[in-house]
Structures are given as C-alpha cells and as structure tokens.
C-alpha positions as CSV (number, residue, x, y, z in Angstrom):
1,X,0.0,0.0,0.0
2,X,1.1,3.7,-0.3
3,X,0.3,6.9,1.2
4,X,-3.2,8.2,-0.3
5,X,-3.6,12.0,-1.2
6,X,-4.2,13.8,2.6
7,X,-1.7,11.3,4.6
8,X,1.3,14.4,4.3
9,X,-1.5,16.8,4.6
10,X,-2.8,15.1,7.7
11,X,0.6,14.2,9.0
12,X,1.8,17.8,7.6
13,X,-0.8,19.2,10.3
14,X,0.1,17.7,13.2
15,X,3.9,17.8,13.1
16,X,3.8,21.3,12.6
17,X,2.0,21.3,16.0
18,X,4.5,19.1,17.4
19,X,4.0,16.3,20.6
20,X,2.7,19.3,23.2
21,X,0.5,21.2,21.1
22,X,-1.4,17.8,19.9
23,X,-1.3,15.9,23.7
24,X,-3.1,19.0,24.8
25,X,-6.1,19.0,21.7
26,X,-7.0,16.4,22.7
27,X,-8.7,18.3,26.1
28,X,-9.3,21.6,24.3
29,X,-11.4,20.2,21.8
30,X,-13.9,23.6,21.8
31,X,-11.0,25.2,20.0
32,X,-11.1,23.1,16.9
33,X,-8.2,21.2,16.8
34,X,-8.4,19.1,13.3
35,X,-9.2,16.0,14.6
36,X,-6.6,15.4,17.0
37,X,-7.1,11.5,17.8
38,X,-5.1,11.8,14.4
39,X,-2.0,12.3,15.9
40,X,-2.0,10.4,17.9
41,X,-1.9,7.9,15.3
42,X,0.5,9.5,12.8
43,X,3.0,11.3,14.5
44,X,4.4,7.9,16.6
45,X,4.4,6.1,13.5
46,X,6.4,9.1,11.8
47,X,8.5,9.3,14.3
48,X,9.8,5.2,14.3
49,X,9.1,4.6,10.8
50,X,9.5,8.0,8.8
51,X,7.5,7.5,5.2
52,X,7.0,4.3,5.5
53,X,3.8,3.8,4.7
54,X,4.0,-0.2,5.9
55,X,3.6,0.1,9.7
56,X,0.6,2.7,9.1
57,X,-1.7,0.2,7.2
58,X,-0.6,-2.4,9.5
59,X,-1.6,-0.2,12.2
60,X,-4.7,0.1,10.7
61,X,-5.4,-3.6,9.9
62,X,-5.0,-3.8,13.9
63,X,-7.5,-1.3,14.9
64,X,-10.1,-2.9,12.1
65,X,-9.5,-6.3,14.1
66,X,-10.0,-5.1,17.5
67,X,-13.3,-3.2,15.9
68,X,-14.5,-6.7,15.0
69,X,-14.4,-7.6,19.0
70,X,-15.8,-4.0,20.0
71,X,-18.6,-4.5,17.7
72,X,-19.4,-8.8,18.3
73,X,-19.4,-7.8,21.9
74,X,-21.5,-4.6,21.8
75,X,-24.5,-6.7,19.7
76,X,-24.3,-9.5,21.7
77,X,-24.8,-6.9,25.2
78,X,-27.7,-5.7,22.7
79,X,-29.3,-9.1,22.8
80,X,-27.9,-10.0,19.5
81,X,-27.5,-14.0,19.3
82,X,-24.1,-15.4,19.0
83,X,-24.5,-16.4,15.3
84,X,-26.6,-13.3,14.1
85,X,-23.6,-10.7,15.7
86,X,-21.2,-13.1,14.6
87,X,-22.6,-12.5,10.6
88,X,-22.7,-9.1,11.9
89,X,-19.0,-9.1,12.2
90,X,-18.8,-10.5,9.3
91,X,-20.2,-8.4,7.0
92,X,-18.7,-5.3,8.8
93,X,-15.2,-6.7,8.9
94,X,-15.3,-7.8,4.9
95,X,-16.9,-5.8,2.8
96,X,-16.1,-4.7,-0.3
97,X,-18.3,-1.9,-0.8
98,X,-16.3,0.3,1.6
99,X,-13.2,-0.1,-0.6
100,X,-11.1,2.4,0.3
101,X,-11.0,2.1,4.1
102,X,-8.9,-0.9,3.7
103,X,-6.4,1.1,1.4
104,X,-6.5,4.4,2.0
105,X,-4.3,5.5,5.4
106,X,-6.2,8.4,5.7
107,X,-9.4,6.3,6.2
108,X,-8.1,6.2,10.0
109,X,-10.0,9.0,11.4
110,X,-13.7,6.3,10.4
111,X,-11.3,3.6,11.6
112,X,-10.3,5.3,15.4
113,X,-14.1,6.7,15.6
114,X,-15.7,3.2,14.6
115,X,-13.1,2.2,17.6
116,X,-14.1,4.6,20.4
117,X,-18.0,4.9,19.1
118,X,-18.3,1.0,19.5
119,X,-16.1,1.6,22.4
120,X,-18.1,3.9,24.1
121,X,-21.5,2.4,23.8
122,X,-20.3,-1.1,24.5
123,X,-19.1,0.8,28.4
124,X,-22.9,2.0,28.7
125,X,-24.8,-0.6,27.6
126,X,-22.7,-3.4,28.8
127,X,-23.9,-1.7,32.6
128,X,-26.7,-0.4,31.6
129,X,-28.0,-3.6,30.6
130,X,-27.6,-4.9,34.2
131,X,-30.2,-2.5,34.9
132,X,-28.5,-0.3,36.9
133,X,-26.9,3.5,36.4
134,X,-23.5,4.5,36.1
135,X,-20.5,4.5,38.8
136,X,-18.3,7.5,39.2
137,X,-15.2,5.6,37.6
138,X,-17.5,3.9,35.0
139,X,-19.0,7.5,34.5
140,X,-15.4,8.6,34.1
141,X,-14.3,5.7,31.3
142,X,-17.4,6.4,29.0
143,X,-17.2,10.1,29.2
144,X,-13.0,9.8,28.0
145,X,-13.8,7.2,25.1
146,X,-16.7,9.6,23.8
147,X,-14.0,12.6,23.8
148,X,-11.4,10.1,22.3
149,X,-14.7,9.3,19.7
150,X,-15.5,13.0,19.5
151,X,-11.9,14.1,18.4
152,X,-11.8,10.7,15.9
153,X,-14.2,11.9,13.9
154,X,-17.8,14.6,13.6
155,X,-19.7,10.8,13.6
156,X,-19.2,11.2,16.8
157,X,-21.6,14.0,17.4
158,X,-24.8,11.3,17.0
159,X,-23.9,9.2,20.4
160,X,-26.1,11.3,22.3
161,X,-28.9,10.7,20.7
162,X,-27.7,6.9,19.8
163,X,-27.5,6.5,23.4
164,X,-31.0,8.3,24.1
165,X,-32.8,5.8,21.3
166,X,-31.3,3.0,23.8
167,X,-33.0,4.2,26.4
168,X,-35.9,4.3,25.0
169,X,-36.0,1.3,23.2
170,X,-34.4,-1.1,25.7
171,X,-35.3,1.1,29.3
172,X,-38.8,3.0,28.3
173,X,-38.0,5.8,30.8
174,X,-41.0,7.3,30.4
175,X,-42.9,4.7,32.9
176,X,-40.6,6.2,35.6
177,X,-39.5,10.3,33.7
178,X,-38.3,11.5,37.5
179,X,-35.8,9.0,38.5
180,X,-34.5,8.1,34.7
181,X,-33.5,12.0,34.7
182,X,-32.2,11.8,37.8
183,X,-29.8,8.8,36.8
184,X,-29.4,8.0,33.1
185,X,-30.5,11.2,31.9
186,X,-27.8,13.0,33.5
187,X,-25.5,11.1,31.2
188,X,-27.0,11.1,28.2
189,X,-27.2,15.4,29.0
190,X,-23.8,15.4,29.7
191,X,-22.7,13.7,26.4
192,X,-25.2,15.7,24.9
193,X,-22.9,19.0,26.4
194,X,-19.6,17.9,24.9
195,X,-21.4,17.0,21.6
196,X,-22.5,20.8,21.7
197,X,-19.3,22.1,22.6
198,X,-17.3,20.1,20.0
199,X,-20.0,21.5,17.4
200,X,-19.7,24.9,18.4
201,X,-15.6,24.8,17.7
202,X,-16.2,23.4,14.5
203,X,-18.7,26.1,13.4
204,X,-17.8,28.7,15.2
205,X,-13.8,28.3,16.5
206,X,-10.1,29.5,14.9
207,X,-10.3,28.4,11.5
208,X,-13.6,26.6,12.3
209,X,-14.0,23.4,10.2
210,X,-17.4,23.6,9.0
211,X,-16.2,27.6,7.2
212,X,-14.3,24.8,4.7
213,X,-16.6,24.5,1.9
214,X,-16.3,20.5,1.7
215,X,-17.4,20.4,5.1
216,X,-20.3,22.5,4.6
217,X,-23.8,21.4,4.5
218,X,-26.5,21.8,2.0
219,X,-29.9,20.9,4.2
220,X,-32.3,19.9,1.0
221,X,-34.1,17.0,-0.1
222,X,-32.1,16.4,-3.0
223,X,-28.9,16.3,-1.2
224,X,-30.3,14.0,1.1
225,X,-31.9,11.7,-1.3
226,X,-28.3,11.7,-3.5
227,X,-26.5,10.2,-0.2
228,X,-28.8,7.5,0.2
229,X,-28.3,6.5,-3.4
230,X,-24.6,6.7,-3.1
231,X,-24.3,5.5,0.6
232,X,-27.0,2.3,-0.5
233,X,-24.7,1.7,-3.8
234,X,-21.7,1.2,-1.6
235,X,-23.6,-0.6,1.5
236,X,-25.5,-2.7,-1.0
237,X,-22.2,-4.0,-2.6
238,X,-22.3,-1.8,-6.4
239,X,-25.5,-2.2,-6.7
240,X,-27.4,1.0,-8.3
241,X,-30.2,2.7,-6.9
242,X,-33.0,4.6,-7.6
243,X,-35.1,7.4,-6.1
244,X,-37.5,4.7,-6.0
245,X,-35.0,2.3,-4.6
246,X,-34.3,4.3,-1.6
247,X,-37.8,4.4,-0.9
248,X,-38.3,0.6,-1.2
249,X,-35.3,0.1,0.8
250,X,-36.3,2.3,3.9
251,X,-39.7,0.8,3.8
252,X,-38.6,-2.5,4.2
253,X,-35.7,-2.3,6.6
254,X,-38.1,0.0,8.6
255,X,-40.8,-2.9,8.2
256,X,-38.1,-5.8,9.5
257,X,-37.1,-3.7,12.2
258,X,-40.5,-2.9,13.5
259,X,-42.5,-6.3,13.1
260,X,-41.6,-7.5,16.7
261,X,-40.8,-6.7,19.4
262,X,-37.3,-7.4,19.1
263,X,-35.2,-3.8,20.9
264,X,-31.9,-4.8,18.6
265,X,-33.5,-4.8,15.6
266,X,-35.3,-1.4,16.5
267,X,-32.0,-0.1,18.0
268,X,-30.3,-1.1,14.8
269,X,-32.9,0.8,12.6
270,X,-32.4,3.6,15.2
271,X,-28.6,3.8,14.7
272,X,-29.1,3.0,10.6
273,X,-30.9,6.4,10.8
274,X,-29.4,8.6,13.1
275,X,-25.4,7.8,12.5
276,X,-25.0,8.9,9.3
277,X,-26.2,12.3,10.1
278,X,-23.6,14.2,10.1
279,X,-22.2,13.1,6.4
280,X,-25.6,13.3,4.8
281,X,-25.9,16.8,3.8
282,X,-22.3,16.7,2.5
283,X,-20.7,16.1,-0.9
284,X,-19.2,12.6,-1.6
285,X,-18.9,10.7,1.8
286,X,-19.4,7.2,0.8
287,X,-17.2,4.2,0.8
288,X,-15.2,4.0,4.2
289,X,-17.7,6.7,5.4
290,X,-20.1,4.5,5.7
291,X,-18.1,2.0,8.4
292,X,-19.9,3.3,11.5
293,X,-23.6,2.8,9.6
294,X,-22.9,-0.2,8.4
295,X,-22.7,-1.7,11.4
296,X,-26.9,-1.3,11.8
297,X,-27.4,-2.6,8.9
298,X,-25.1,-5.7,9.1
299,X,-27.4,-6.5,12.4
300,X,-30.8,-5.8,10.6
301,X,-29.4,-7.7,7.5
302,X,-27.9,-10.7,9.8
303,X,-31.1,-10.8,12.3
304,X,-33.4,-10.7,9.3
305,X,-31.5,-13.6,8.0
306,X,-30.7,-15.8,11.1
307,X,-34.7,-15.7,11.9
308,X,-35.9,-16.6,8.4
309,X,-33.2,-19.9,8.4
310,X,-34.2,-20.8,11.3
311,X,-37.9,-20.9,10.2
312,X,-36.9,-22.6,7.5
313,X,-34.7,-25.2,9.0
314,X,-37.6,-25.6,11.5
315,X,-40.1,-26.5,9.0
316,X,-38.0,-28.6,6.6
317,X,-37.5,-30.5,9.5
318,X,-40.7,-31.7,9.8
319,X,-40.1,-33.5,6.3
320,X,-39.3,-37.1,5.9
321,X,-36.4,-36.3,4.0
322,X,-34.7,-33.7,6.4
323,X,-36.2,-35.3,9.7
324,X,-33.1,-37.2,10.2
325,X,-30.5,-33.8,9.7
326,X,-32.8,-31.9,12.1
327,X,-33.2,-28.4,12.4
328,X,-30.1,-27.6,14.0
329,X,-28.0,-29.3,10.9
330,X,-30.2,-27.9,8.3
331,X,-29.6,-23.9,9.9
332,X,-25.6,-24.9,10.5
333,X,-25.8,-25.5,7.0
334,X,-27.6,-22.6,5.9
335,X,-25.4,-19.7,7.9
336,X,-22.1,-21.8,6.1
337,X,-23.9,-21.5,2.8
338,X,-24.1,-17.9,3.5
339,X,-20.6,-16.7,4.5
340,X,-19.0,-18.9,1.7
341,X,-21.6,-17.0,-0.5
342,X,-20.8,-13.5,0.8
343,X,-17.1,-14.5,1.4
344,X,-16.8,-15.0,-2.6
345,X,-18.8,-12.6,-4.0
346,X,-16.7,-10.0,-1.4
347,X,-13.0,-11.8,-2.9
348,X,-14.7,-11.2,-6.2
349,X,-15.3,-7.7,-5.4
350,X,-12.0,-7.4,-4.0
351,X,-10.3,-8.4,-6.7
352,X,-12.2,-6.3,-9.4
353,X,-12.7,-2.8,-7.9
354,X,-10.3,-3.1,-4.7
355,X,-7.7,-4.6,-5.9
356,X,-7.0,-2.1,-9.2
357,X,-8.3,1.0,-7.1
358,X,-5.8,0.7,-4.6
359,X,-3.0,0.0,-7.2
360,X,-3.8,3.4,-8.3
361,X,-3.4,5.0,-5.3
362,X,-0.4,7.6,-4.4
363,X,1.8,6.6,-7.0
364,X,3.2,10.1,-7.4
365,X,3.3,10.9,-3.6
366,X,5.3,7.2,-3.2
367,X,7.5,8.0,-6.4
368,X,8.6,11.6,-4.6
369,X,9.3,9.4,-1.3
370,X,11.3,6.9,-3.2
371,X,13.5,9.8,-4.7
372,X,14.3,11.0,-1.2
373,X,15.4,8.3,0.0
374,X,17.7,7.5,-2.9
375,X,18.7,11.0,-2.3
376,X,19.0,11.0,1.4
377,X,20.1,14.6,1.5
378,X,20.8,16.1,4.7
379,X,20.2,19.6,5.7
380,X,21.0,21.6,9.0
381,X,19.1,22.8,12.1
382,X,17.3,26.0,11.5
383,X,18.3,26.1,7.9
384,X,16.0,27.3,4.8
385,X,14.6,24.8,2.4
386,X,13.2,25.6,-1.4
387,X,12.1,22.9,-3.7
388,X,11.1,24.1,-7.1
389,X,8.8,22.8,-9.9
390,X,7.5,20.3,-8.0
391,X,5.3,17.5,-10.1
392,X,2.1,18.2,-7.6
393,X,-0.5,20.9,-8.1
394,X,-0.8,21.3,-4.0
395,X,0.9,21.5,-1.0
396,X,2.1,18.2,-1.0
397,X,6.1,18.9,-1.4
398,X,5.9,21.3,1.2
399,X,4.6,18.6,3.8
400,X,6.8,15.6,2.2
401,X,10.0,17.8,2.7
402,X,8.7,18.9,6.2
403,X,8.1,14.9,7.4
404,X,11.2,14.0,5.7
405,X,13.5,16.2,7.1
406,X,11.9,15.5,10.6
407,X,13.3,18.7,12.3
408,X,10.6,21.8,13.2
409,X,13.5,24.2,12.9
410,X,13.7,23.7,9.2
411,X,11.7,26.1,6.9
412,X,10.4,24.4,3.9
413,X,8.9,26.5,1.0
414,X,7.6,25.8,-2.3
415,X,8.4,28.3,-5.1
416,X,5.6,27.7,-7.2
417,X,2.9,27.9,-4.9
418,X,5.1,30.9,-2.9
419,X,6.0,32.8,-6.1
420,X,9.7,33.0,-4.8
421,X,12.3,34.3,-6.5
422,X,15.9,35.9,-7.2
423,X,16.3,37.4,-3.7
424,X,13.9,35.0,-2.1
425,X,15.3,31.9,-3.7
426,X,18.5,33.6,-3.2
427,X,18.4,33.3,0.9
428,X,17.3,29.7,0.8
429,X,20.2,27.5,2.2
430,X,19.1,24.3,0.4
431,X,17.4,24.3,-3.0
432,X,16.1,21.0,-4.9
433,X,14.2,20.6,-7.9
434,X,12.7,18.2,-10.6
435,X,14.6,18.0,-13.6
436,X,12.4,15.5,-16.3
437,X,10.5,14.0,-13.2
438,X,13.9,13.3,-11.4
439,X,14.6,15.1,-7.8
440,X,18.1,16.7,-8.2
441,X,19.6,18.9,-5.3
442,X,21.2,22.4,-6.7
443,X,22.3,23.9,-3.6
C-alpha cells in the first residue's frame, strides 16, 4: 500500500504542532483542533518509521481487528445472538463496498471513531443492561472514550442521541421520567454538552471546520436523497439505486425492524438512521464513510436472515427427508452457505474494484518518497529549504519535505505555490528541484 492523497497533509498538520500542542487538543477540543485523535496515530508512526507507509496500514489492519471484538461484543450486550452478531462481524469486517478504508491510510479518522463509538456504547450498555446507572469511575471511562470518539471523527456528534434511542428502546424511561433523569439522563445530557461544545468549535472556533466549503452542508431534499443512493450503492455491494429504490429500501428495513418486538432490531434501525447524520448533507462521503452505519445494517441484514433460516430449517425439519438432519444441521448449513456465499462474492469484489483501485493510489506521492530516499540529503538545524517545480498541483512537497527532514527548525517553502524568486530563492540554504521528473539537489 502507499500513502493516499491527505496522509502528508494530515501528517503535515500535526507535526507542525509538534508532541505538546497535539497531547493537549486532545482536552481543548472547543477550539477546533483538526481532529486530533489523528495524531496520535500519525505522528508515533512518523516518528519510528519516517514514510513508511507499511507500519501505518498495519496499524490500521489492527484497529479494524480489534473493531471486529468491539462490535461482536456490543450486539451480543444488545441481545444480539451469538451467530446473528457473529454474521454481523462478518459483514462489517469484509466488505467490499467500503473499498477504500482498507487502502486508504487516511481512512483512520472512520477507523479510530468506529473504535471509540463501539467503544463507548459497549461501556454504557454493557452496565446499563444490568439494569442499573453509572458509577463515578465507570461514568469517568465512558465520558474519556466519547472525547477520544469525539476528536476521531464529527460521527461522533450522534452518540447522544444513539445512546437516548437506547434508552428508549431497551429502558422505556418514560414509565418512571423523574428518577431516569435523575440517573441516566444526567449522562445522556452530559454527552449531549460535549457534543455541543465540540460543534460549536467546529462552526464557530479558529479556522472553524465547517467555514471549509467541503465540510459545509447543503440541508435539502435532493442532497439528502443523492446520499442514500450513493451510501445504499456502496452498503448494498455496487448495486445502483434509484429514487424509488431508496424508498423501497427504507420501507422494508423500517418494516423488518418494527415487526416484533425485538429492541436490537429497532435499535439497529435507530442507529441506521441517526449515525450517518452528520455526512448526509455533504458532498461525496461514501465508501469507508459509511463503516460506522454499516454496522446497523449488518445486524438488521444478519437478524433478518438468522430468523428466516431458522424458520426454514424448523419447518423442513418436519419433512421425511430432512427429519433425520434436524433443524439444527439444516440452519448450521444454511449460515455456512451464507458466509461462503458473501465471502466469494466480497474476494470477487475485491479483486475487481479493490484490488485495481488501490494500485492506483499515491503513485506520485510514493515516487517523490522513493527519490528521497535514494537521495538522502541532509540539511542543518534552522536552515531554509526551497524545492522548485514540483510534479504536484498542491501543497504536497511542502509537507513531504517537512516529514522527511523531521526537524521543526527547518523552513520548507515551495516556489511555485510561494511565487519565490531571485532574492527570495536567493536566501534559501538548500534548494532541490525536478529535472524531467527526477529530484536533483542544486544547492
């Protein structure tokens, strides 16, 4: 794998900031800090491994493995049975319609939030499920992993309300309003406070987030209805859908969900609904944006199925031919028919959009690395660094030469984007540029 487009942005960012500066966003996250969880996953990896982009994905791979545990453990607290959370897993842990989160190092912001979102609710409803409120120190752990959600990723910003739908669903505090406001409802106010707060910095702080205009909003129906057909094209595995489609779809998940009286499946239709909020009403947040929904509708889409093989097993059971297998055979047979079903038709996916998509990615970036480090120039402490015609149309030198140098004393400038020249150029210390796409060092 190689770096994908933002990595020296994103890495760019936080290096500049340097270990004090990004330890300390993580607390003062009203003052909109660009996602500081971030770094700190970039900046040890920078500082062991350099540009290698290796240990990152590997990193990555990690975190997606220990989200597999998060999320089997947080449906089976949710009453989930073993084998419906375990296809659950499945689907969420391989699945080829969010192609680039398992290419794309960049994709670890929906990676760590998936980790501390899963995280957090599995910490409330693992107690809350023993019918009973919050301790101080338990209080303390949920509160930290829905800061260390919050400053993941703005997905973050539905857990209020995810936890609230919980409540409801699973607790009914209205039989009892007084005492569940008392207890829970403290909690879910609280998170409800620092999801405020974290919004107001990103709409309102230094360089707020939400004044960039790919992070701006656009609340109307046709933006809406354009993410459900991209965000259904990628959850549904390619598959292309209509205005009419979205419809059907919504109809029937919202049909399975509500049928009985089962509080996961309406919990999961719950969090199929409310998660994706905050990516809705933007441009072009599909693919790995989807991991935190996807998780809902891997339990509706698991739970649906589980249920109707069971019903089937049960009944073909009562046959002749199929008394002797029994029910429990027959079902063990249908769930293997299904994963080696899903688990080719995913390697198939994988091998025809994946696969080729993520050959394609940061070829340029990893060619400018690779001339660095058959380079390997050296430069001095508080020294002055110019590289000049550049092959990229951004920033990108200007953060490659500032990671690979590895020294916050160094000034590194690009002249294109800079406009420097004869006296400007003239006071730089160390000069480089690209001579027929080959990185040459003039001074």
């Amino acid at each position: 794998m190689r770096f994908a487009a933002d990595d020296m942005m994103n890495m760019g960012i936080y290096f500049r900031m340097g270990p004090w500066r990004a330890l300390a966003s993580q607390f003062l996250f009203w003052q909109n800090w660009y996602r500081p969880m971030g770094a700190a996953f970039y900046m040890p990896l920078h500082h062991w491994f350099g540009l290698n982009p290796m240990p990152f994905q590997a990193a990555i791979v990690g975190i997606l493995a220990i989200n597999l545990c998060l999320g089997f453990g947080l449906l089976r607290v949710l009453g989930c049975g073993r084998v419906a959370a375990g296809l659950a897993s499945l689907i969420t842990g391989y699945h080829a319609g969010l192609a680039n989160l398992h290419y794309n190092i960049d994709m670890v912001y929906d990676v760590l939030c998936f980790l501390f979102f899963a995280g957090t609710l599995l910490c409330y409803v693992s107690i809350r499920s023993q019918k009973r409120s919050l301790r101080w120190p338990e209080t303390a752990l949920f509160l930290a992993l829905y800061l260390c959600a919050l400053n993941s990723k703005e997905m973050a910003l539905t857990i209020p309300f995810v936890i609230l739908s919980y409540e409801v669903i699973y607790h009914r505090p209205f039989r009892n309003l007084m005492q569940w406001l008392r207890g829970p409802g403290i909690l879910v106010a609280a998170t409800g406070v620092l999801a405020a707060v974290d919004f107001f910095g990103k709409r309102f702080g230094p360089d707020a987030l939400m004044n960039n205009a790919a992070y701006q909003p656009v609340f109307s129906l046709q933006r809406w209805i354009d993410f459900q057909k991209g965000s259904l094209h990628d959850l549904l595995c390619y598959t292309n859908v209509t205005t009419a489609g979205v419809i059907l779809v919504w109809l029937l998940a919202t049909f399975l969900a509500w049928r009985r009286d089962q509080p996961a499946l309406r919990f999961a239709w719950a969090y199929m609904v409310l998660t994706p909020l905050p990516i809705a009403f933007l441009s072009d947040r599909f693919q790995g944006c989807l991991y935190i929904p996807l998780l809902g509708w891997a339990v509706l889409a698991s739970m649906t199925f589980t249920d109707l093989a069971q019903s089937v097993s049960n009944y073909l059971a009562k046959a002749a031919v199929f008394r002797r297998a029994g029910a429990q055979r027959l079902f063990a047979i249908f769930v293997a028919a299904a994963v080696i079903l899903w688990a080719r038709e995913m390697t198939r996916l994988k091998a025809s959009v994946v696969v080729p998509a993520a050959a394609q990615q940061g070829i340029e970036t990893w060619d400018v690395i690779q001339q660095l480090q058959a380079l390997h120039p050296h430069v001095q402490p508080n020294s002055k660094v110019v590289f000049l015609n550049d092959p990229f149309t951004d920033w990108d030198m200007t953060f490659i030469g500032m990671l690979w140098f590895h020294d916050r004393s160094v000034e590194v400038h690009n002249a294109r984007l800079e406009h420097l020249a004869g006296a400007d150029l003239n006071r730089m210390d160390y000069a480089f540029d690209f001579r027929d796409g080959k990185l040459v060092q003039l001074k």
